[in-house]
C-alpha positions as CSV (number, residue, x, y, z in Angstrom):
1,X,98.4,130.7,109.7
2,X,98.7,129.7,113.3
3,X,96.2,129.4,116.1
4,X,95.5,130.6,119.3
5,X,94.5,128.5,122.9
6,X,92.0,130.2,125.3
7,X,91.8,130.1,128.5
8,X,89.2,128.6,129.7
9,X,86.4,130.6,131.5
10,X,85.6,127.7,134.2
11,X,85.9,124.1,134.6
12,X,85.6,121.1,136.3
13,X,87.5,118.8,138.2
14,X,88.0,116.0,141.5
15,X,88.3,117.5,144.6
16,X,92.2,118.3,145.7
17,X,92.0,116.1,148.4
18,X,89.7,112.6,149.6
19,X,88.8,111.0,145.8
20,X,90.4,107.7,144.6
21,X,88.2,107.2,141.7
22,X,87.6,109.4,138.7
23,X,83.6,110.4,138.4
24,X,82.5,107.9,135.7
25,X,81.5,110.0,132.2
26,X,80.8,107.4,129.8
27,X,76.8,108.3,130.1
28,X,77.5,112.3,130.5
29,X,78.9,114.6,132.9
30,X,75.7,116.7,133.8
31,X,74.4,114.0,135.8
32,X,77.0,113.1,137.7
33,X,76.9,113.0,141.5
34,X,77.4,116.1,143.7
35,X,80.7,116.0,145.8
36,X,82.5,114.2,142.8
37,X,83.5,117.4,140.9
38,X,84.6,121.0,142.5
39,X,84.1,124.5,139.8
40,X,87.3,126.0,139.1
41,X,85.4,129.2,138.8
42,X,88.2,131.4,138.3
43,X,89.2,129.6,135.1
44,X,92.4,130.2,133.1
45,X,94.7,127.3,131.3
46,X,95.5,124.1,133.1
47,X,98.6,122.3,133.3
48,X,98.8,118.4,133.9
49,X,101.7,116.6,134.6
50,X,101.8,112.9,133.9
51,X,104.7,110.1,135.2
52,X,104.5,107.0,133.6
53,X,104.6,103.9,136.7
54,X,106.6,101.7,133.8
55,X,109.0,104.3,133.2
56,X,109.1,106.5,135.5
57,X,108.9,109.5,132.3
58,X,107.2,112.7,132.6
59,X,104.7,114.4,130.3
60,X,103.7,117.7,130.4
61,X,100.7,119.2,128.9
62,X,98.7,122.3,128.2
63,X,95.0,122.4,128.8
64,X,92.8,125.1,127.1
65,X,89.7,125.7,124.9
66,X,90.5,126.2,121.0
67,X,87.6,127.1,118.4
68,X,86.0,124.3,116.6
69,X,86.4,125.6,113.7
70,X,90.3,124.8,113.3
71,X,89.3,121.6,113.0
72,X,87.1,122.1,110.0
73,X,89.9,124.4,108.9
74,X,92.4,122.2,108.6
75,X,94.3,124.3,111.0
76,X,94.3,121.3,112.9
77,X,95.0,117.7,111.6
78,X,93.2,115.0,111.9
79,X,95.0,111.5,111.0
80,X,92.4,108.9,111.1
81,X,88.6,108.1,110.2
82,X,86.2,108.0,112.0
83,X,83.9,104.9,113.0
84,X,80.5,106.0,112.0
85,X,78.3,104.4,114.5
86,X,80.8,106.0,117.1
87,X,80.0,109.3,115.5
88,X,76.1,109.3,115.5
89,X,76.5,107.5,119.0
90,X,78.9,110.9,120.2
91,X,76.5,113.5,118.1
92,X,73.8,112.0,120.2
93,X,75.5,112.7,123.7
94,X,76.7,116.0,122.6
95,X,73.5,117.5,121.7
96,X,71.8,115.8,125.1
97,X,75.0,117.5,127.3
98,X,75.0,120.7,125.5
99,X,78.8,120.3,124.0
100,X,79.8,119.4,127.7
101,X,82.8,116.7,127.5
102,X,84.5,114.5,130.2
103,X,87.7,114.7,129.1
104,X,89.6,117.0,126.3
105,X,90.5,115.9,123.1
106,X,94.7,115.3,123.1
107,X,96.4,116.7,120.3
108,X,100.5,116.7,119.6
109,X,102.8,117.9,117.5
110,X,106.2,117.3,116.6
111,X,107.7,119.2,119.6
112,X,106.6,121.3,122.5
113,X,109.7,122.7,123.8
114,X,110.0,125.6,122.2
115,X,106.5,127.0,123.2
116,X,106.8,125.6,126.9
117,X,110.4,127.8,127.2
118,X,108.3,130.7,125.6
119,X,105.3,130.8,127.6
120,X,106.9,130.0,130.8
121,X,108.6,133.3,131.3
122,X,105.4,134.7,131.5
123,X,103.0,131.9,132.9
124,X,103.2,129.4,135.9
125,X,101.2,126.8,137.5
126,X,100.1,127.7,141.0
127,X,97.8,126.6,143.5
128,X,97.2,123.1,145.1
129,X,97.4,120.0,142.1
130,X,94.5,118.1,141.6
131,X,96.4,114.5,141.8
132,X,94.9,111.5,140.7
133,X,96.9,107.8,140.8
134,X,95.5,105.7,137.9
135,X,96.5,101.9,136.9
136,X,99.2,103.1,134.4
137,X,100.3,106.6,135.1
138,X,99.2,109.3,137.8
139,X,98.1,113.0,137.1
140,X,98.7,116.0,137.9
141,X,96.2,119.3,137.1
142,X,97.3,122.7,138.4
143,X,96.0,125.7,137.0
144,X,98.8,127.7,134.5
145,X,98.2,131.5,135.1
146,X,100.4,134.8,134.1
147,X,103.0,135.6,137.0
148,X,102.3,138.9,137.8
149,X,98.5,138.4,138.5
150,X,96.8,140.0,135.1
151,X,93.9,137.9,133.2
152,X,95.0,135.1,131.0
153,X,94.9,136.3,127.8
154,X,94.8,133.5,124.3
155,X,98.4,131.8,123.9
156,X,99.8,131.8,120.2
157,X,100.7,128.3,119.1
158,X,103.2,129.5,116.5
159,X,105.9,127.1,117.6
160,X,103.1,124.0,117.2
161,X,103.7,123.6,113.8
162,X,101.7,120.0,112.5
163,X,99.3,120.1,115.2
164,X,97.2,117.3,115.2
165,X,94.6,114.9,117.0
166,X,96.5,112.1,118.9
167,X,93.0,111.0,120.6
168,X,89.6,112.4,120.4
169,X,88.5,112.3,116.5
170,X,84.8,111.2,117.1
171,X,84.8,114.5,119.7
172,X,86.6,116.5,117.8
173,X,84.6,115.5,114.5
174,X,81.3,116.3,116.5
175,X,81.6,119.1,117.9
176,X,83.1,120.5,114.6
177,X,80.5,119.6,112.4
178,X,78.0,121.1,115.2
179,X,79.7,124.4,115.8
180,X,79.2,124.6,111.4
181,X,75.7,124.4,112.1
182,X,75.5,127.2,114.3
183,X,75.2,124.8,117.3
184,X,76.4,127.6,120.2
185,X,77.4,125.0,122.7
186,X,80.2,123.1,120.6
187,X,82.0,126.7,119.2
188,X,85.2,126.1,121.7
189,X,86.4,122.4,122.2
190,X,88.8,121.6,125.2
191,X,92.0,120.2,124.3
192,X,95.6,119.4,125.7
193,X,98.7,119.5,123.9
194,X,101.5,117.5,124.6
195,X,104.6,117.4,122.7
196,X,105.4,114.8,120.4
197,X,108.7,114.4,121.9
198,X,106.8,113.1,125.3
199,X,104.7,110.7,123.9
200,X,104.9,107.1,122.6
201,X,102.3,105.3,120.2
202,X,101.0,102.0,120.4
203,X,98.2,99.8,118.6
204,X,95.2,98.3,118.5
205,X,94.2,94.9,118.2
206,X,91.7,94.2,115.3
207,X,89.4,91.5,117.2
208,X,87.3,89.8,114.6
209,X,84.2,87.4,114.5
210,X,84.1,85.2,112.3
211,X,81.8,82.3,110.9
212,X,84.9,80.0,109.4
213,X,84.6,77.5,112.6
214,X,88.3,76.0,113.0
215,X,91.4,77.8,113.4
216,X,93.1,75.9,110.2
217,X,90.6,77.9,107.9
218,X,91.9,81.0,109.1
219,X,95.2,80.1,108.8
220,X,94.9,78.6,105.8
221,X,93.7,82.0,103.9
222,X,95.9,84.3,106.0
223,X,98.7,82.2,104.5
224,X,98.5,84.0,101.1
225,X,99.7,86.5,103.2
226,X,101.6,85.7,106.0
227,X,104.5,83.0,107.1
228,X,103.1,81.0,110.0
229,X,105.1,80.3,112.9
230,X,103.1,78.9,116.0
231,X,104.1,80.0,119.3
232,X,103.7,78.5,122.9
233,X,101.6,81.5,124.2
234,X,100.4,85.1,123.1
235,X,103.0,87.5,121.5
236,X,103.5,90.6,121.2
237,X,104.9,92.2,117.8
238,X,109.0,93.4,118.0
239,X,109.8,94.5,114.4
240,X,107.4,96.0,111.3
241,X,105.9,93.7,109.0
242,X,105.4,91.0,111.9
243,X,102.0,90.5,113.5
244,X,100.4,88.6,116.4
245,X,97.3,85.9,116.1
246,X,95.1,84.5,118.5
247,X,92.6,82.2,118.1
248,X,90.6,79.9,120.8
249,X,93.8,79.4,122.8
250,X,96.0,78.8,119.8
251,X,99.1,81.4,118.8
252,X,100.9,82.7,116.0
253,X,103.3,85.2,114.6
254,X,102.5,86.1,111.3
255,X,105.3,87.8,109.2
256,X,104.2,89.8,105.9
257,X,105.2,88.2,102.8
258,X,105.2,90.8,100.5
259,X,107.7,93.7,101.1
260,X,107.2,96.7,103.2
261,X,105.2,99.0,101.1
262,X,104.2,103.1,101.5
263,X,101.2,101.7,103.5
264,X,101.1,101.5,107.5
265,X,100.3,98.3,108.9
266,X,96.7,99.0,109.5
267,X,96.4,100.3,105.8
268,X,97.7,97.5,104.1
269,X,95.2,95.0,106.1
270,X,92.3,97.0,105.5
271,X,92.8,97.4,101.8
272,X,94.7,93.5,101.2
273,X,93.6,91.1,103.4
274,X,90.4,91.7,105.4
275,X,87.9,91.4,102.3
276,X,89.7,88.0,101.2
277,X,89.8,86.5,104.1
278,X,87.6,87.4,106.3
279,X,84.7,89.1,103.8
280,X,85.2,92.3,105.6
281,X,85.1,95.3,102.9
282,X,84.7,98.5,105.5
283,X,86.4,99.0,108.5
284,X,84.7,101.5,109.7
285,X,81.2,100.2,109.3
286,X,81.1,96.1,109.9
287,X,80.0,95.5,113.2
288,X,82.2,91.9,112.9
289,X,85.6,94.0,113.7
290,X,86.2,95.6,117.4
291,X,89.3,97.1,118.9
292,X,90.8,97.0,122.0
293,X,94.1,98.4,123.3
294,X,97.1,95.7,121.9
295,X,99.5,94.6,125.3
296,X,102.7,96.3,125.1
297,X,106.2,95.4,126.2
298,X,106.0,94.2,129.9
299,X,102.6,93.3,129.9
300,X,101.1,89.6,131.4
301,X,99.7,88.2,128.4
302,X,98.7,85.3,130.6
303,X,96.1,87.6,132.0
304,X,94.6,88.8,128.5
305,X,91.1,87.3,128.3
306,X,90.5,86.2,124.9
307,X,86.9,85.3,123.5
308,X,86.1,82.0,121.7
309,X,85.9,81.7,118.1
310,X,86.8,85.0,117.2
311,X,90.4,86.5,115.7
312,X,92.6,88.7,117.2
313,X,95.5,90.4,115.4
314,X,97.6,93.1,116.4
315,X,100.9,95.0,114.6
316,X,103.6,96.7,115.3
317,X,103.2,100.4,116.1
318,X,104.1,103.1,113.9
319,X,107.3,105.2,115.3
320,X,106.5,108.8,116.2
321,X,108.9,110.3,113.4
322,X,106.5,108.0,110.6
323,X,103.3,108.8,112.3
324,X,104.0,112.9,111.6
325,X,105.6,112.3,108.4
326,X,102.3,110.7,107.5
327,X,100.3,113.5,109.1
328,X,102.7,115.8,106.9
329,X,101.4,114.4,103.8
330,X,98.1,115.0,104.7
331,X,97.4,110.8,104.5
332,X,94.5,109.5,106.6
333,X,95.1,106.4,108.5
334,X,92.0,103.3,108.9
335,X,90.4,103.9,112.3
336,X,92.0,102.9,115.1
337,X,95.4,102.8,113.8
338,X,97.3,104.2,116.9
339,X,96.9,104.9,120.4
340,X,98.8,107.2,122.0
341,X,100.0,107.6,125.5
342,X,99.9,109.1,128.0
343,X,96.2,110.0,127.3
344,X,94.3,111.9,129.8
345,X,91.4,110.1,131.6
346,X,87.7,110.8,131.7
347,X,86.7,113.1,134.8
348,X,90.1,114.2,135.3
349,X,89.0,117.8,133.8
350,X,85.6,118.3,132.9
351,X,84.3,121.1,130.0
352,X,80.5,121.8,130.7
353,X,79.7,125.5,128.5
């Protein structure tokens, strides 16, 4: 059973010309300033082109409205938990913005091709791109309409086989779980798919505060664990089973003692080494661990900003080929096990039903 995309009946999004700054949505998009976003009335699909400033690479993806309910369904994947706090914080904001969103929730799947080569002899992008030059990539939204001027009509996924969320689970999981309610507003969630072949995955770093006040007590327990090799600055991990440690201005790689298992990296510290050492028994609940995006290849560590007295270890991203061969098993990965890119910025397309 496949399912379909809708076009959508309006959006939102900058003006095509005179904005360098995304309208800021962390607090809602109903209240944000006139002048900042222009009604694409007309409606239809979006697409948005993305080039990467580190390599130059191109994404391409397809913006549209699917029904909530393939998310309950199964029909789409999730491969993740969710962070509770995040979800009553996001059930809170949905029901105050009426299921409006600043951004849609990315999905993937294992490749796009095949649809893009479909759809294209029927579809183009036309009109003036909405263009916006971030830090790490810049965008590109034009709308993606049939070619001989009918109404857009739903486009069959079929060739999207193992579609799944990349980024968005506490949206997705909200809006879901509303729509079941009978919650009007959330029935259609805005998404964009973008092929797994034009995405990469990186990590997070698990940031944690602890109460153990020196560095060599840390050590000392994650050494049932790990081989310690101190370093002259920050790392970043090159191979599986190797992992990064900071601490008040002292590094480390850590290499996994005990052979590679089934697990992913995130899984295996979660259910082997957080409760030990750091008394941490639930991820997903324990206000001591944070996340933030880990550095990646190329990046100035000497311009990370690391707080005192708390722990900061970061892994070695899954592969894309692993990450769907662990969404085909239907395994859920700890919270904030990947993060892909390109990911597409708040304010860039707005939902508002």
């Amino acid at each position: 059973m496949t399912v379909s995309l809708y076009p959508f009946p309006q959006y939102h999004h900058p003006p095509r010309a005179g904005f360098s700054e995304l309208p800021f949505c962390r607090d809602g998009v109903r209240c944000i300033p006139p002048g900042q976003l222009e009604w694409e009335s007309a409606g239809g699909f979006g697409e948005l082109r993305i080039q990467r400033h580190r390599t130059g690479e191109w994404s391409r993806g397809i913006c549209g409205l699917l029904p909530s309910a393939a998310f309950s369904s199964g029909l789409v994947r999730p491969h993740e938990a969710t962070l509770q706090s995040r979800l009553a914080r996001q059930e809170i904001l949905t029901r105050e913005e009426g299921g409006a969103l600043g951004k849609p929730v990315l999905l993937t799947t294992p490749q796009l091709a095949k649809w893009w080569a479909r759809v294209d002899g029927e579809y183009v992008a036309e009109g003036g791109a909405v263009t916006f030059v971030g830090n790490d990539n810049t965008y590109h939204l034009r709308r993606y309409l049939p070619r001989m001027g009918q109404l857009p009509q739903p486009l069959d996924l079929a060739e999207a086989e193992l579609l799944c969320i990349a980024d968005g689970h506490h949206r997705a999981a909200t809006h879901a779980a509303l729509a079941a309610q009978g919650y009007a507003a959330c029935a259609f969630l805005p998404v964009c798919i973008i092929g797994g072949e034009e995405v990469s995955i990186g990590s997070f770093t698990r940031v944690i505060e602890d109460d153990m006040g020196n560095t060599d007590e840390v050590l000392k327990r994650l050494g049932a664990y790990f081989m310690i090799e101190a370093t002259p600055s920050a790392i970043i991990p090159s191979v599986p089973g190797e992992w990064a440690f900071s601490r008040n201005h002292l590094h480390y790689r850590l290499t996994r003692k005990s052979p590679q298992g089934r697990e992913t990296a995130a899984e295996w510290l979660d259910a082997q080494v957080l409760a030990p050492v750091f008394g941490i028994v639930d991820s997903k609940r324990d206000h001591r661990i944070t996340f933030e995006m880990a550095p990646e290849p190329g990046d100035d560590l000497a311009q990370r900003n690391f707080l005192p007295d708390r722990t900061y270890l970061s892994h070695f991203p899954l592969t894309t080929d692993r990450f769907f061969a662990e969404v085909a098993a239907g395994r859920m990965l700890p919270a904030k096990s990947t993060r892909f890119e390109p990911r597409v910025p708040s304010g860039m397309l707005v939902w508002m039903p």
